[in-house]
PDB file with one MODEL, atoms N, CA, C and O in Angstrom:
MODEL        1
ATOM      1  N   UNK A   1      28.043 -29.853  12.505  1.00  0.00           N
ATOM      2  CA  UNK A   1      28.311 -28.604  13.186  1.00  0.00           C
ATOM      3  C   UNK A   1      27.991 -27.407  12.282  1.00  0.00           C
ATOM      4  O   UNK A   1      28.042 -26.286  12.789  1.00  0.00           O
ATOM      5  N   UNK A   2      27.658 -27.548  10.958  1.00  0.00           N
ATOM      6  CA  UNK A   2      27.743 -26.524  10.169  1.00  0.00           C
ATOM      7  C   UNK A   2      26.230 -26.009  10.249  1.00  0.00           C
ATOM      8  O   UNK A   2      25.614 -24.965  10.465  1.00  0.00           O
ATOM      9  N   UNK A   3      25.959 -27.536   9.906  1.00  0.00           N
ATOM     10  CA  UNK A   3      23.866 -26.787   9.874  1.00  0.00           C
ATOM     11  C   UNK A   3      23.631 -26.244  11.376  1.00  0.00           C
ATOM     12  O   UNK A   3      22.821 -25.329  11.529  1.00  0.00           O
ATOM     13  N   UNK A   4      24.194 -26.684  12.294  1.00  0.00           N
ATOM     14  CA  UNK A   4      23.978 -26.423  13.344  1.00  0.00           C
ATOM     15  C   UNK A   4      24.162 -24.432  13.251  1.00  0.00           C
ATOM     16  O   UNK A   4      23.479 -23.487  13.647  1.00  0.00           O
ATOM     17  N   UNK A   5      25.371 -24.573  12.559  1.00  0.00           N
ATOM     18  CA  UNK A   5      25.572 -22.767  12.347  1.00  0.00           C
ATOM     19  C   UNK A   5      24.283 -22.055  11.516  1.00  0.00           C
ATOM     20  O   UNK A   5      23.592 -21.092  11.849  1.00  0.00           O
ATOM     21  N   UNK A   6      24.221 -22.964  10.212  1.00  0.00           N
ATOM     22  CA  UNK A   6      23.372 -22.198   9.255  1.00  0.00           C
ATOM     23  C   UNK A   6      21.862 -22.199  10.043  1.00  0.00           C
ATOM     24  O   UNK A   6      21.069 -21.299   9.765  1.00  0.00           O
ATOM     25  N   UNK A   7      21.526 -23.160  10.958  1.00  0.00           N
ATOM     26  CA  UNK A   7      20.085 -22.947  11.910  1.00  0.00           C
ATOM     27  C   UNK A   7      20.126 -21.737  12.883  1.00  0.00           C
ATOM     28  O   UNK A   7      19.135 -21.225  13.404  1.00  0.00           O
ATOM     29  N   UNK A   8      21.302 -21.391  13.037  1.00  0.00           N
ATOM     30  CA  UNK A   8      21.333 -20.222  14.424  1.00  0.00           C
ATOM     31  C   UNK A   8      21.299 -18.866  13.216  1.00  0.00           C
ATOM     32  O   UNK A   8      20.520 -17.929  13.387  1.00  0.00           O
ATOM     33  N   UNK A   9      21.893 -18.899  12.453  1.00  0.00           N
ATOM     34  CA  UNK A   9      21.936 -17.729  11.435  1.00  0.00           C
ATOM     35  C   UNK A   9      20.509 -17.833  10.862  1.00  0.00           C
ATOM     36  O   UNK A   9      19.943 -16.764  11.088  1.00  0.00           O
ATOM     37  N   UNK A  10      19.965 -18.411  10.423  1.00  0.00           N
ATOM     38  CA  UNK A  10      18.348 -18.309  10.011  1.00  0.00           C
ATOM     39  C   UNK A  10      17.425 -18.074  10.746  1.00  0.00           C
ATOM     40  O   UNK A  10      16.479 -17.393  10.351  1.00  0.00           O
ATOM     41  N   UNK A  11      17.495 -18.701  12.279  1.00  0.00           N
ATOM     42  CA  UNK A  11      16.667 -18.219  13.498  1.00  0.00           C
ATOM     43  C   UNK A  11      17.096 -16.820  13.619  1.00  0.00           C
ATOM     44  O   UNK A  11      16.181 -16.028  13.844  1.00  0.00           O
ATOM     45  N   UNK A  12      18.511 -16.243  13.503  1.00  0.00           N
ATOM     46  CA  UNK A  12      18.470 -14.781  13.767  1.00  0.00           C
ATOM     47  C   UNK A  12      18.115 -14.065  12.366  1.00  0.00           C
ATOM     48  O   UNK A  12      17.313 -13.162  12.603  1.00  0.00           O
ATOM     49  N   UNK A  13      18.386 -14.131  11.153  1.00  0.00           N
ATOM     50  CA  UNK A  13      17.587 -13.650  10.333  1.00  0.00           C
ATOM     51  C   UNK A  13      16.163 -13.599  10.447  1.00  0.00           C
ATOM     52  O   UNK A  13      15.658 -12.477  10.484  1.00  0.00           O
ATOM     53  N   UNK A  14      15.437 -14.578  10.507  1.00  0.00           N
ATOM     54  CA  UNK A  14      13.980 -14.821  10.600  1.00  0.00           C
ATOM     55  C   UNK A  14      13.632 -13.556  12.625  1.00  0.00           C
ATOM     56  O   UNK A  14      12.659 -12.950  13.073  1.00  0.00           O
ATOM     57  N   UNK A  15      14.575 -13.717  12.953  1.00  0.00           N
ATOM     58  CA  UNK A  15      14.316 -12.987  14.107  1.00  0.00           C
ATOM     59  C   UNK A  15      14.270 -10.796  13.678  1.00  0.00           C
ATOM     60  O   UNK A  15      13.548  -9.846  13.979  1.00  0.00           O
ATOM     61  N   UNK A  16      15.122 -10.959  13.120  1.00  0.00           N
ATOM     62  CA  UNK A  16      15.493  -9.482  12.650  1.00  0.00           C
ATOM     63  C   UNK A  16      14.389  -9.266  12.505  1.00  0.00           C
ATOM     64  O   UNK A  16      13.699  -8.613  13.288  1.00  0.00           O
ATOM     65  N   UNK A  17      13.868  -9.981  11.059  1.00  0.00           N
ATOM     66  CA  UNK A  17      12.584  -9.990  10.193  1.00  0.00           C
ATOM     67  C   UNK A  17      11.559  -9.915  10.809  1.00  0.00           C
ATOM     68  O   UNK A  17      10.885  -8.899  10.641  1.00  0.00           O
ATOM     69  N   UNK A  18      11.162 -10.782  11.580  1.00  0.00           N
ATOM     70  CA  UNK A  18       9.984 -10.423  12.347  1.00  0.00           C
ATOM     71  C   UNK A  18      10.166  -8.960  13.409  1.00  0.00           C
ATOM     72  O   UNK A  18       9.123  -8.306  13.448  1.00  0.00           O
ATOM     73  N   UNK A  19      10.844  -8.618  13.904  1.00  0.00           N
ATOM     74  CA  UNK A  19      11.107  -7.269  14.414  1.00  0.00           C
ATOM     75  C   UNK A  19      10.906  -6.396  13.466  1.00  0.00           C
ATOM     76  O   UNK A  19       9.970  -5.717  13.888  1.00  0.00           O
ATOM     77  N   UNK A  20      11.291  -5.899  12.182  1.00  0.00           N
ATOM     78  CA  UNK A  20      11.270  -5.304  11.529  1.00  0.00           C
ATOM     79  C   UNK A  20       9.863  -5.067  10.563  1.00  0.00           C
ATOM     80  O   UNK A  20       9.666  -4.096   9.832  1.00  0.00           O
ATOM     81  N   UNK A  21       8.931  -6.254  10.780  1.00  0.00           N
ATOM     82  CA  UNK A  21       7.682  -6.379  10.488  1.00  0.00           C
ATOM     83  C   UNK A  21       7.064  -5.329  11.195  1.00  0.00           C
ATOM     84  O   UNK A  21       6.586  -4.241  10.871  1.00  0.00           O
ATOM     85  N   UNK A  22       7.267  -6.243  12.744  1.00  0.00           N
ATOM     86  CA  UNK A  22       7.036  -5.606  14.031  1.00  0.00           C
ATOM     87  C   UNK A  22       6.947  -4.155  13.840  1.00  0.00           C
ATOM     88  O   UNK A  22       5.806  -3.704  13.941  1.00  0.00           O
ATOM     89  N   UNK A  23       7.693  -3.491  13.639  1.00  0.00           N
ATOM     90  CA  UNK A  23       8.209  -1.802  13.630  1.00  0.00           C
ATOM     91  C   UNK A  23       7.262  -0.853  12.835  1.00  0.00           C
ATOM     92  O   UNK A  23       6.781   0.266  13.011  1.00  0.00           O
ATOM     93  N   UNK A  24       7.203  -2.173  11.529  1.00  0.00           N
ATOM     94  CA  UNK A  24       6.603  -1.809  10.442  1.00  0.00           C
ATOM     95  C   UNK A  24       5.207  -1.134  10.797  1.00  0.00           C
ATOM     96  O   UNK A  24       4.725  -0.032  10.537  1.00  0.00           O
ATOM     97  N   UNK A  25       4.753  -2.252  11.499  1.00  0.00           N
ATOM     98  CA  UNK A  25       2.869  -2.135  11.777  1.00  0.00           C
ATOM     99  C   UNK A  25       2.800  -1.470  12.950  1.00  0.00           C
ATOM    100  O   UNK A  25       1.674  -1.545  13.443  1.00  0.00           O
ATOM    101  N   UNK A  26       3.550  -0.868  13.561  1.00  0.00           N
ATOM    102  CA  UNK A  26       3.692  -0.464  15.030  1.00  0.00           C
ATOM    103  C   UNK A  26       3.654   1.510  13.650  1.00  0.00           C
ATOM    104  O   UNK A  26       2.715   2.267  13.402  1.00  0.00           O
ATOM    105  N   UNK A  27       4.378   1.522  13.418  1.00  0.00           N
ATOM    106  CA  UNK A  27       4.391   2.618  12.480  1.00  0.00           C
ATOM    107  C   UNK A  27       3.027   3.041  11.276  1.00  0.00           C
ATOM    108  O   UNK A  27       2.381   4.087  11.221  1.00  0.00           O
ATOM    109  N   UNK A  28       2.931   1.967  10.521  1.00  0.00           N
ATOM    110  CA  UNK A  28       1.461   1.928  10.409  1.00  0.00           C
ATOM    111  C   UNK A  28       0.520   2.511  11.127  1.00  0.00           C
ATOM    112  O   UNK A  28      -0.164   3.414  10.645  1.00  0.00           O
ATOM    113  N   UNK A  29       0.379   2.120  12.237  1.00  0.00           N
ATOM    114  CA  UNK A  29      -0.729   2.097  12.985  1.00  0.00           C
ATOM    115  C   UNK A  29      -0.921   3.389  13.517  1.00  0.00           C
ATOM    116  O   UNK A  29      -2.044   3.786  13.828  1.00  0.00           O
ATOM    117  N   UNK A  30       0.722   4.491  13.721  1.00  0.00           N
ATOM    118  CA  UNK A  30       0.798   5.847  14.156  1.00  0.00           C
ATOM    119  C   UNK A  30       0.159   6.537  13.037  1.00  0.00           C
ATOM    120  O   UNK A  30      -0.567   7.521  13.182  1.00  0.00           O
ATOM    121  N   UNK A  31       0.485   5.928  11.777  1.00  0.00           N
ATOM    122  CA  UNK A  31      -0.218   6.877  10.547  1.00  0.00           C
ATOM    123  C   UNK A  31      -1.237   6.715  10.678  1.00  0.00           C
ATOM    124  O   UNK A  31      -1.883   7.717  10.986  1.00  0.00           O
ATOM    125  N   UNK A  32      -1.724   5.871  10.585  1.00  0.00           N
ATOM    126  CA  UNK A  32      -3.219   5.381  10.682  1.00  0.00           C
ATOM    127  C   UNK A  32      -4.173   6.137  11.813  1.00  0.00           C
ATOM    128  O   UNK A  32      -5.323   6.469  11.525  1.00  0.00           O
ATOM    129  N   UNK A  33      -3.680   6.345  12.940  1.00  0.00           N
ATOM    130  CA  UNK A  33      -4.378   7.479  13.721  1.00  0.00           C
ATOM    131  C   UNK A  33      -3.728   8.508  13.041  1.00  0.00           C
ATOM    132  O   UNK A  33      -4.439   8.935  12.131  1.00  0.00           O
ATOM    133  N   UNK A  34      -2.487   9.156  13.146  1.00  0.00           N
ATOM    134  CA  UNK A  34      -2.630  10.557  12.928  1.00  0.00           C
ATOM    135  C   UNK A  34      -3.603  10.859  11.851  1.00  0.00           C
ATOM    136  O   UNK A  34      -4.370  11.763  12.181  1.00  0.00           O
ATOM    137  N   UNK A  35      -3.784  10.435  10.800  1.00  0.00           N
ATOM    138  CA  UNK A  35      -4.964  10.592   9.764  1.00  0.00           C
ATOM    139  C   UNK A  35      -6.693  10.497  10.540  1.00  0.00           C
ATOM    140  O   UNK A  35      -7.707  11.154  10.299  1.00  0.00           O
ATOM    141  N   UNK A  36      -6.496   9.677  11.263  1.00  0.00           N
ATOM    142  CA  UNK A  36      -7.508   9.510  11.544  1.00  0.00           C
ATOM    143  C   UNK A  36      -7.861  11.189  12.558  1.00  0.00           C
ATOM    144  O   UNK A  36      -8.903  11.845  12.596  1.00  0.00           O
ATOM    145  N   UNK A  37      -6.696  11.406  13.170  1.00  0.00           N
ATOM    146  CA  UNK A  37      -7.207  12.799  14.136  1.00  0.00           C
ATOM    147  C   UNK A  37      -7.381  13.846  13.044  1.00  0.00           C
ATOM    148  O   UNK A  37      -8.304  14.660  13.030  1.00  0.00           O
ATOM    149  N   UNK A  38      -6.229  13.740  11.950  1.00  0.00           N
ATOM    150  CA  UNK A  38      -5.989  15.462  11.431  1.00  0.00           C
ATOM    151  C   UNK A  38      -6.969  15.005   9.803  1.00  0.00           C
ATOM    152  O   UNK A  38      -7.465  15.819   9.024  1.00  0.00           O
ATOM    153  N   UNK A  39      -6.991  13.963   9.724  1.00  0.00           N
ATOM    154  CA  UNK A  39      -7.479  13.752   7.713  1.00  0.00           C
ATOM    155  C   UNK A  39      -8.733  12.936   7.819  1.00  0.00           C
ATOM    156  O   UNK A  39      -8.871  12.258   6.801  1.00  0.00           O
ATOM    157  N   UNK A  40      -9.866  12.732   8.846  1.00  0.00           N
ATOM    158  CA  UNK A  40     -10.323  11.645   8.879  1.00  0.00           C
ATOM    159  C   UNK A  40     -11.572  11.549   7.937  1.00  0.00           C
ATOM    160  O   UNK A  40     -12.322  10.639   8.292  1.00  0.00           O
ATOM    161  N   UNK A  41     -12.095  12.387   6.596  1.00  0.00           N
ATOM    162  CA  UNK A  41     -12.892  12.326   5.708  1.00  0.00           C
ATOM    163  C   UNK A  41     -11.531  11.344   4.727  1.00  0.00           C
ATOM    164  O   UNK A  41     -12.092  10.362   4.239  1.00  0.00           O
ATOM    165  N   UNK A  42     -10.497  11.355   4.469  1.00  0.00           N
ATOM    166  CA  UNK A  42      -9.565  10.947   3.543  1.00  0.00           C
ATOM    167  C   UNK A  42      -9.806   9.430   4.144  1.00  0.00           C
ATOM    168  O   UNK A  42     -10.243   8.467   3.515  1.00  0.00           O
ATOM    169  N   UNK A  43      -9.418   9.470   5.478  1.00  0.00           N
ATOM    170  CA  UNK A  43      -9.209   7.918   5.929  1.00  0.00           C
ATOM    171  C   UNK A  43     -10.151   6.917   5.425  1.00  0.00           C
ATOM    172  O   UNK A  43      -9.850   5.936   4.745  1.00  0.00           O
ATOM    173  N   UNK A  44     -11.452   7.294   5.866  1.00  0.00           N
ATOM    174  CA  UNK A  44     -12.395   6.949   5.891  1.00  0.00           C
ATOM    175  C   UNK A  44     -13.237   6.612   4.738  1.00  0.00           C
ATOM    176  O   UNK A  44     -14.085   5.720   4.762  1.00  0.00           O
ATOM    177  N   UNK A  45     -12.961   7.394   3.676  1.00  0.00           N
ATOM    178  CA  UNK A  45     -13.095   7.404   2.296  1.00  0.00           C
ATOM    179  C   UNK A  45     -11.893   6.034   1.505  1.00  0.00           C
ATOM    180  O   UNK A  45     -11.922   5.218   0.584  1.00  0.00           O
ATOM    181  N   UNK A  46     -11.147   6.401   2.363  1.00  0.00           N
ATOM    182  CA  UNK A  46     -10.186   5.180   1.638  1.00  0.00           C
ATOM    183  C   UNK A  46     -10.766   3.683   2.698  1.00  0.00           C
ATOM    184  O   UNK A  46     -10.930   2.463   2.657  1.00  0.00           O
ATOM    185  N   UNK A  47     -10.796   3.972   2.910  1.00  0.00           N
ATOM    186  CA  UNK A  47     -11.544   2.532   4.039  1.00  0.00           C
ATOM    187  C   UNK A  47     -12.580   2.047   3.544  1.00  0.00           C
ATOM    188  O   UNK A  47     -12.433   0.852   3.289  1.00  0.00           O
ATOM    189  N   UNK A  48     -13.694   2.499   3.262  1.00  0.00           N
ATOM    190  CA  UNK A  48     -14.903   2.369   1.988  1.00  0.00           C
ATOM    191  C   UNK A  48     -14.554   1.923   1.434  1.00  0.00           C
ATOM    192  O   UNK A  48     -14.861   0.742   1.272  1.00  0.00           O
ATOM    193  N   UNK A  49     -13.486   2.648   0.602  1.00  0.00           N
ATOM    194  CA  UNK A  49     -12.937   1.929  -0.878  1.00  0.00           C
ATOM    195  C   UNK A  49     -12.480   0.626  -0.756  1.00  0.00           C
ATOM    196  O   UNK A  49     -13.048  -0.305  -1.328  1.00  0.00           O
ATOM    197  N   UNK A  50     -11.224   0.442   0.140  1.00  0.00           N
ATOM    198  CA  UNK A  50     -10.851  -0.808   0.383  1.00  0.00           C
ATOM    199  C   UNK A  50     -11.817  -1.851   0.540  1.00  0.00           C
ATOM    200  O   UNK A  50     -11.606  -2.998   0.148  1.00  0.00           O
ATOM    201  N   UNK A  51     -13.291  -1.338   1.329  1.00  0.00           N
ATOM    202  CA  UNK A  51     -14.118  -2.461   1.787  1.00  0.00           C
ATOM    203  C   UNK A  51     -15.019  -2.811   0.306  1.00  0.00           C
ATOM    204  O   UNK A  51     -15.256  -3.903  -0.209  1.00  0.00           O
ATOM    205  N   UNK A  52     -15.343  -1.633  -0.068  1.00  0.00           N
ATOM    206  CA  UNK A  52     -16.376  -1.794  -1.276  1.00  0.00           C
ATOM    207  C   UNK A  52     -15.590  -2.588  -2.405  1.00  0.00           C
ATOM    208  O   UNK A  52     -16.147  -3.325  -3.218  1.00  0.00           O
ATOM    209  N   UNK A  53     -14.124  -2.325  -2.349  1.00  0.00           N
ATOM    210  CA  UNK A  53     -13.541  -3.452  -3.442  1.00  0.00           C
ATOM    211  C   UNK A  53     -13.351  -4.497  -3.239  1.00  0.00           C
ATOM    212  O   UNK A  53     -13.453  -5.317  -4.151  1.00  0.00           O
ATOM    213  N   UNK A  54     -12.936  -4.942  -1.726  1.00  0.00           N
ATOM    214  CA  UNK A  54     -13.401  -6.465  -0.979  1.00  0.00           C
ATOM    215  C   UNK A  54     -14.436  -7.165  -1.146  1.00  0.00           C
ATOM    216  O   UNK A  54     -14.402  -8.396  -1.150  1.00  0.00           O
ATOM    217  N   UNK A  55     -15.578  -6.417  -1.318  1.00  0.00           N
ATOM    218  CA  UNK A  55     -16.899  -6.871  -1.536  1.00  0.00           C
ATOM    219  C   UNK A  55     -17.180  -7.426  -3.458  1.00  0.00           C
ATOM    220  O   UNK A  55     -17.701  -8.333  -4.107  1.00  0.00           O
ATOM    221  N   UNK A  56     -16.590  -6.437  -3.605  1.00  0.00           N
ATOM    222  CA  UNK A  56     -16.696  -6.552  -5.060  1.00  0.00           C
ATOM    223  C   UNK A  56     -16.047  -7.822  -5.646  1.00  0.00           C
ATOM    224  O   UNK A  56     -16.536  -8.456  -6.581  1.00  0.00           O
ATOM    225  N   UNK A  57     -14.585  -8.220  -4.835  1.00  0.00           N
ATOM    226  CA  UNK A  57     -13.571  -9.058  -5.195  1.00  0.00           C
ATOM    227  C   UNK A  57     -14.399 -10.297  -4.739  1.00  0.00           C
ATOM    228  O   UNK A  57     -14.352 -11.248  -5.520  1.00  0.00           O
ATOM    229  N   UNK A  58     -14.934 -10.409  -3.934  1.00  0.00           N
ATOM    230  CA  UNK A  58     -15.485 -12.167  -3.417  1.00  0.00           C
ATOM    231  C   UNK A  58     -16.801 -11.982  -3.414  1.00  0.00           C
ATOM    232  O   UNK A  58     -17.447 -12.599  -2.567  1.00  0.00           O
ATOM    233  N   UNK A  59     -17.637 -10.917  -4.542  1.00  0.00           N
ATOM    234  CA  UNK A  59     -19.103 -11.761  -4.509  1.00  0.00           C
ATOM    235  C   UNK A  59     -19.256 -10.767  -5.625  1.00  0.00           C
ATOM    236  O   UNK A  59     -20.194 -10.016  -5.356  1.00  0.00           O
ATOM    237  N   UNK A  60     -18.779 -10.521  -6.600  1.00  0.00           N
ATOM    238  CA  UNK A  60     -18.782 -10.179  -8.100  1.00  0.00           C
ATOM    239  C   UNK A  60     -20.180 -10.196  -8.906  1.00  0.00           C
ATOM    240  O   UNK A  60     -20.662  -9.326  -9.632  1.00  0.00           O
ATOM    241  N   UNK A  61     -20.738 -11.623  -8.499  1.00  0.00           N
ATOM    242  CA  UNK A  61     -22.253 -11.870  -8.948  1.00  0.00           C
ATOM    243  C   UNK A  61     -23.297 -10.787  -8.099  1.00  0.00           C
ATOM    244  O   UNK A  61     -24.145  -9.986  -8.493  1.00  0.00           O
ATOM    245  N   UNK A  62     -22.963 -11.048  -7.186  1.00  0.00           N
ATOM    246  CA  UNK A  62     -23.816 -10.256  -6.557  1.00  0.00           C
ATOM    247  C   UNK A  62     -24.307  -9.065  -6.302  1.00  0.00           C
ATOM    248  O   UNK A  62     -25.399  -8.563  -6.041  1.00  0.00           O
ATOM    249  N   UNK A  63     -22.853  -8.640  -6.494  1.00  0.00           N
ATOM    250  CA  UNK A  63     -22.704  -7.264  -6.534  1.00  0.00           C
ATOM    251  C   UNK A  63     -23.231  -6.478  -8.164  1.00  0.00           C
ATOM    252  O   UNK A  63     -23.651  -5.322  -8.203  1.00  0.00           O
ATOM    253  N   UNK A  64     -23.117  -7.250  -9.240  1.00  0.00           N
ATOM    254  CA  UNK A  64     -23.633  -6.776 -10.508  1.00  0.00           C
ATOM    255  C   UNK A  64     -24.716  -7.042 -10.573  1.00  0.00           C
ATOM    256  O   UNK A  64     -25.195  -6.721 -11.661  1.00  0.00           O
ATOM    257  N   UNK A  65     -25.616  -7.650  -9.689  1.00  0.00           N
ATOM    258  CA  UNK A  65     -26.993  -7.981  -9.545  1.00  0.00           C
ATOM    259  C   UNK A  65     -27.448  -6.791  -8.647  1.00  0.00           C
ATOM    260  O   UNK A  65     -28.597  -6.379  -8.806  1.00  0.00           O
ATOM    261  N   UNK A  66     -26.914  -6.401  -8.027  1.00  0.00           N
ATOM    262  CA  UNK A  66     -27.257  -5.041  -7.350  1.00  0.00           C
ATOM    263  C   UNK A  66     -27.410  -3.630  -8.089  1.00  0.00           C
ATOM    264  O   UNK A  66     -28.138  -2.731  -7.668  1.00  0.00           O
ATOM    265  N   UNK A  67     -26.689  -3.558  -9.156  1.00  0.00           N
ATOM    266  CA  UNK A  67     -26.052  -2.530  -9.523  1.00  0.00           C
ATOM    267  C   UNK A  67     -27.401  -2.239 -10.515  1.00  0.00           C
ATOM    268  O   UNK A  67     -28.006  -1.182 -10.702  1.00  0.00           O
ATOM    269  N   UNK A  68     -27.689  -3.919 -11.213  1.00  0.00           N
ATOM    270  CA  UNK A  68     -28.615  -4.028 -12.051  1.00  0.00           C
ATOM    271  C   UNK A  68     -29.812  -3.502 -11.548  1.00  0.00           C
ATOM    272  O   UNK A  68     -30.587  -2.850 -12.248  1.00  0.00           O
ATOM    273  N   UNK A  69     -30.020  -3.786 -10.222  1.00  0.00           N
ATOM    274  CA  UNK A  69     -31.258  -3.348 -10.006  1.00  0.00           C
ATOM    275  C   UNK A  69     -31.276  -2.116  -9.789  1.00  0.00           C
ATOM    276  O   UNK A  69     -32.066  -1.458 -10.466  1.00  0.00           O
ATOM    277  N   UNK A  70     -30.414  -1.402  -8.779  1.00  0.00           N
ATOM    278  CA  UNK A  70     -30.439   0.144  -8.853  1.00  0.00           C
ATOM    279  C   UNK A  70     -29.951   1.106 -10.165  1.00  0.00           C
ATOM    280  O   UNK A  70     -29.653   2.294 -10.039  1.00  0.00           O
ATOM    281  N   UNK A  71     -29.932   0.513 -11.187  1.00  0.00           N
ATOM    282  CA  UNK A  71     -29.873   1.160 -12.714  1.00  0.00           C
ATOM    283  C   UNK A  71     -31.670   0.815 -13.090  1.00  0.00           C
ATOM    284  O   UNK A  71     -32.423   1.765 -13.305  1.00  0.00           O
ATOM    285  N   UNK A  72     -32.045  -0.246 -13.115  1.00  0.00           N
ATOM    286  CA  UNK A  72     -33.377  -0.419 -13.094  1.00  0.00           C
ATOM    287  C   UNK A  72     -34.832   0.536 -11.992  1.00  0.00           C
ATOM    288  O   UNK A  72     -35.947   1.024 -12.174  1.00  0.00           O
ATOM    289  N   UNK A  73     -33.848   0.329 -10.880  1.00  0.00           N
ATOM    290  CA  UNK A  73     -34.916   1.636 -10.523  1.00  0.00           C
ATOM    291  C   UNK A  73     -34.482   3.309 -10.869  1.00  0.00           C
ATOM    292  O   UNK A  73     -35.297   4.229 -10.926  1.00  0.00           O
ATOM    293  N   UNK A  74     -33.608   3.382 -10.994  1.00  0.00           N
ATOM    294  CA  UNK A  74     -33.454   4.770 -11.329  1.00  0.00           C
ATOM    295  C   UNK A  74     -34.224   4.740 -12.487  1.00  0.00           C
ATOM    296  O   UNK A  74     -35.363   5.172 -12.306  1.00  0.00           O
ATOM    297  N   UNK A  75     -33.977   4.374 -13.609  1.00  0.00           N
ATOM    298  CA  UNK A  75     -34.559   4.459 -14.729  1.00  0.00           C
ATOM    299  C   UNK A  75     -35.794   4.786 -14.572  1.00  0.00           C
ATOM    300  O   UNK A  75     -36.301   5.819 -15.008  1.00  0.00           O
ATOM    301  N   UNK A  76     -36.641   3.481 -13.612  1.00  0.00           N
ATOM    302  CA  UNK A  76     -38.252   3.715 -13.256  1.00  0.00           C
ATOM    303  C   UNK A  76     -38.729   4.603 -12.577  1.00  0.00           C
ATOM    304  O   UNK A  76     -39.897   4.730 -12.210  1.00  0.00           O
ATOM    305  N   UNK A  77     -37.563   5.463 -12.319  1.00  0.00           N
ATOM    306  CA  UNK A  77     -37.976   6.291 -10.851  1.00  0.00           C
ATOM    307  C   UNK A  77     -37.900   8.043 -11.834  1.00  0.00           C
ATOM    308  O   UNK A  77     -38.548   9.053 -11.560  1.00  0.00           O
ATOM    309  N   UNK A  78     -36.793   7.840 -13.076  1.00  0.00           N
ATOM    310  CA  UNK A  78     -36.516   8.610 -14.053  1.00  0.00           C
ATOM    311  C   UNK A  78     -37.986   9.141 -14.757  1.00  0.00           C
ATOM    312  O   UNK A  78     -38.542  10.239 -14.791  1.00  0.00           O
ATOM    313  N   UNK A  79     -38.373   7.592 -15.379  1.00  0.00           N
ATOM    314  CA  UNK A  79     -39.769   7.625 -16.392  1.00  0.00           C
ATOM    315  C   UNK A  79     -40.983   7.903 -15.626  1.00  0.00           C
ATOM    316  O   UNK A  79     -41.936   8.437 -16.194  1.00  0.00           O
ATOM    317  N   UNK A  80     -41.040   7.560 -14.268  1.00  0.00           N
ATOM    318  CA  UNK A  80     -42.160   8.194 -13.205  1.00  0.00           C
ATOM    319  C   UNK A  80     -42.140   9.514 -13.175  1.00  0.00           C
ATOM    320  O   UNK A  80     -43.051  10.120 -13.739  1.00  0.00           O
ATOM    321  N   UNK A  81     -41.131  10.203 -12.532  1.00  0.00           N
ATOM    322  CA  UNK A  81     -40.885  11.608 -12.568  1.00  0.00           C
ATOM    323  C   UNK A  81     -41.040  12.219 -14.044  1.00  0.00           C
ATOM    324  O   UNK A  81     -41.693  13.262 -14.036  1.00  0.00           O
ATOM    325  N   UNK A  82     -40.643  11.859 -15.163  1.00  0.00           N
ATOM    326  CA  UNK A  82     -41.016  12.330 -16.519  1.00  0.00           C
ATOM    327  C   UNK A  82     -42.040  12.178 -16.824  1.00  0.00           C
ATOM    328  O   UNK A  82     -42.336  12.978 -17.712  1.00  0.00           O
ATOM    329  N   UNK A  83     -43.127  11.288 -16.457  1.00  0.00           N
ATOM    330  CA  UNK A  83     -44.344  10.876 -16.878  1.00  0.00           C
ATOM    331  C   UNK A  83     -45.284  12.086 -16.082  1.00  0.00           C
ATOM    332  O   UNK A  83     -46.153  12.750 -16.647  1.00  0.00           O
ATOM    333  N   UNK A  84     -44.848  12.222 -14.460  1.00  0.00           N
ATOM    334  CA  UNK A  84     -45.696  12.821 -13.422  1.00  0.00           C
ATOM    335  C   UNK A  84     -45.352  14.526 -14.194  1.00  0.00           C
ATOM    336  O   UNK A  84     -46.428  15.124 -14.186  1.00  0.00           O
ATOM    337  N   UNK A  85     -44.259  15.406 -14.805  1.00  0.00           N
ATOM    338  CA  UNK A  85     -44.373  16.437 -15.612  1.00  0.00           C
ATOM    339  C   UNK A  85     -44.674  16.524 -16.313  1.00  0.00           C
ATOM    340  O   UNK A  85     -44.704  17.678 -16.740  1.00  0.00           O
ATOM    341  N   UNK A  86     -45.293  15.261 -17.312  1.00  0.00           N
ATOM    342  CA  UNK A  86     -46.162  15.923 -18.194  1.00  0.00           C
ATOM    343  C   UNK A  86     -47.378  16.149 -18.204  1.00  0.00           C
ATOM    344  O   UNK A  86     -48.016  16.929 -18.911  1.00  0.00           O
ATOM    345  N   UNK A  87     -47.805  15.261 -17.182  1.00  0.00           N
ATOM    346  CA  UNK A  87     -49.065  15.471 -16.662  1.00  0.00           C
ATOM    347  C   UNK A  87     -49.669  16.799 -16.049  1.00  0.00           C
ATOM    348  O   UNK A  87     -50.809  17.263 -16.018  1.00  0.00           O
ATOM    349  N   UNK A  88     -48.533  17.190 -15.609  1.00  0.00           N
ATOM    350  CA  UNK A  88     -48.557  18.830 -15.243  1.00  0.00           C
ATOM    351  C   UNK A  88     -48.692  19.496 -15.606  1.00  0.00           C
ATOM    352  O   UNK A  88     -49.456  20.369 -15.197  1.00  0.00           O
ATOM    353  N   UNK A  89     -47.785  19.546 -17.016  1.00  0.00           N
ATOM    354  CA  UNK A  89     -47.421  20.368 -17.582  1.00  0.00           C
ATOM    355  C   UNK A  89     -49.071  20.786 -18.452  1.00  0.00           C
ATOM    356  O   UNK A  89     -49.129  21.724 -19.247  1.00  0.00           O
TER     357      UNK A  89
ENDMDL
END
């Protein structure tokens, strides 16, 4: 009879809890638009971020293989443009 108690008290704890999740993301979600109507360069900027560090977090290789190459073309794109002024000059 006892567990029988401590199962009804954990189903209503675990019940609270999930309501209170509930509330949570229901509230969330009001911030989450109001930003989106009144702040939406902030939102949006943080949304990037979140995604571009997602990206970063599960393909690490890949992403420094990217980086490599657009440091590699700038550079070439640097010494082109420096090369094409002196020619000018």
């Amino acid at each position: 009879m006892r567990l029988f108690g401590y199962i009804i008290v954990a189903a209503l704890v675990l019940s609270v809890l999930q309501h209170a999740i509930a509330a949570l993301l229901i509230v969330g979600g009001l911030l989450l638009l109001w930003g989106i109507l009144f702040r939406p360069r902030e939102v949006f900027g943080f949304a990037a971020f979140c995604f571009l560090s997602a990206i970063v977090q599960r393909h690490f290789v890949v992403v420094l293989f990217l980086c490599a190459v657009v440091a590699l073309a700038g550079s070439g794109r640097r010494a082109v443009r420096r090369r094409r002024d002196e020619e000018n000059a």
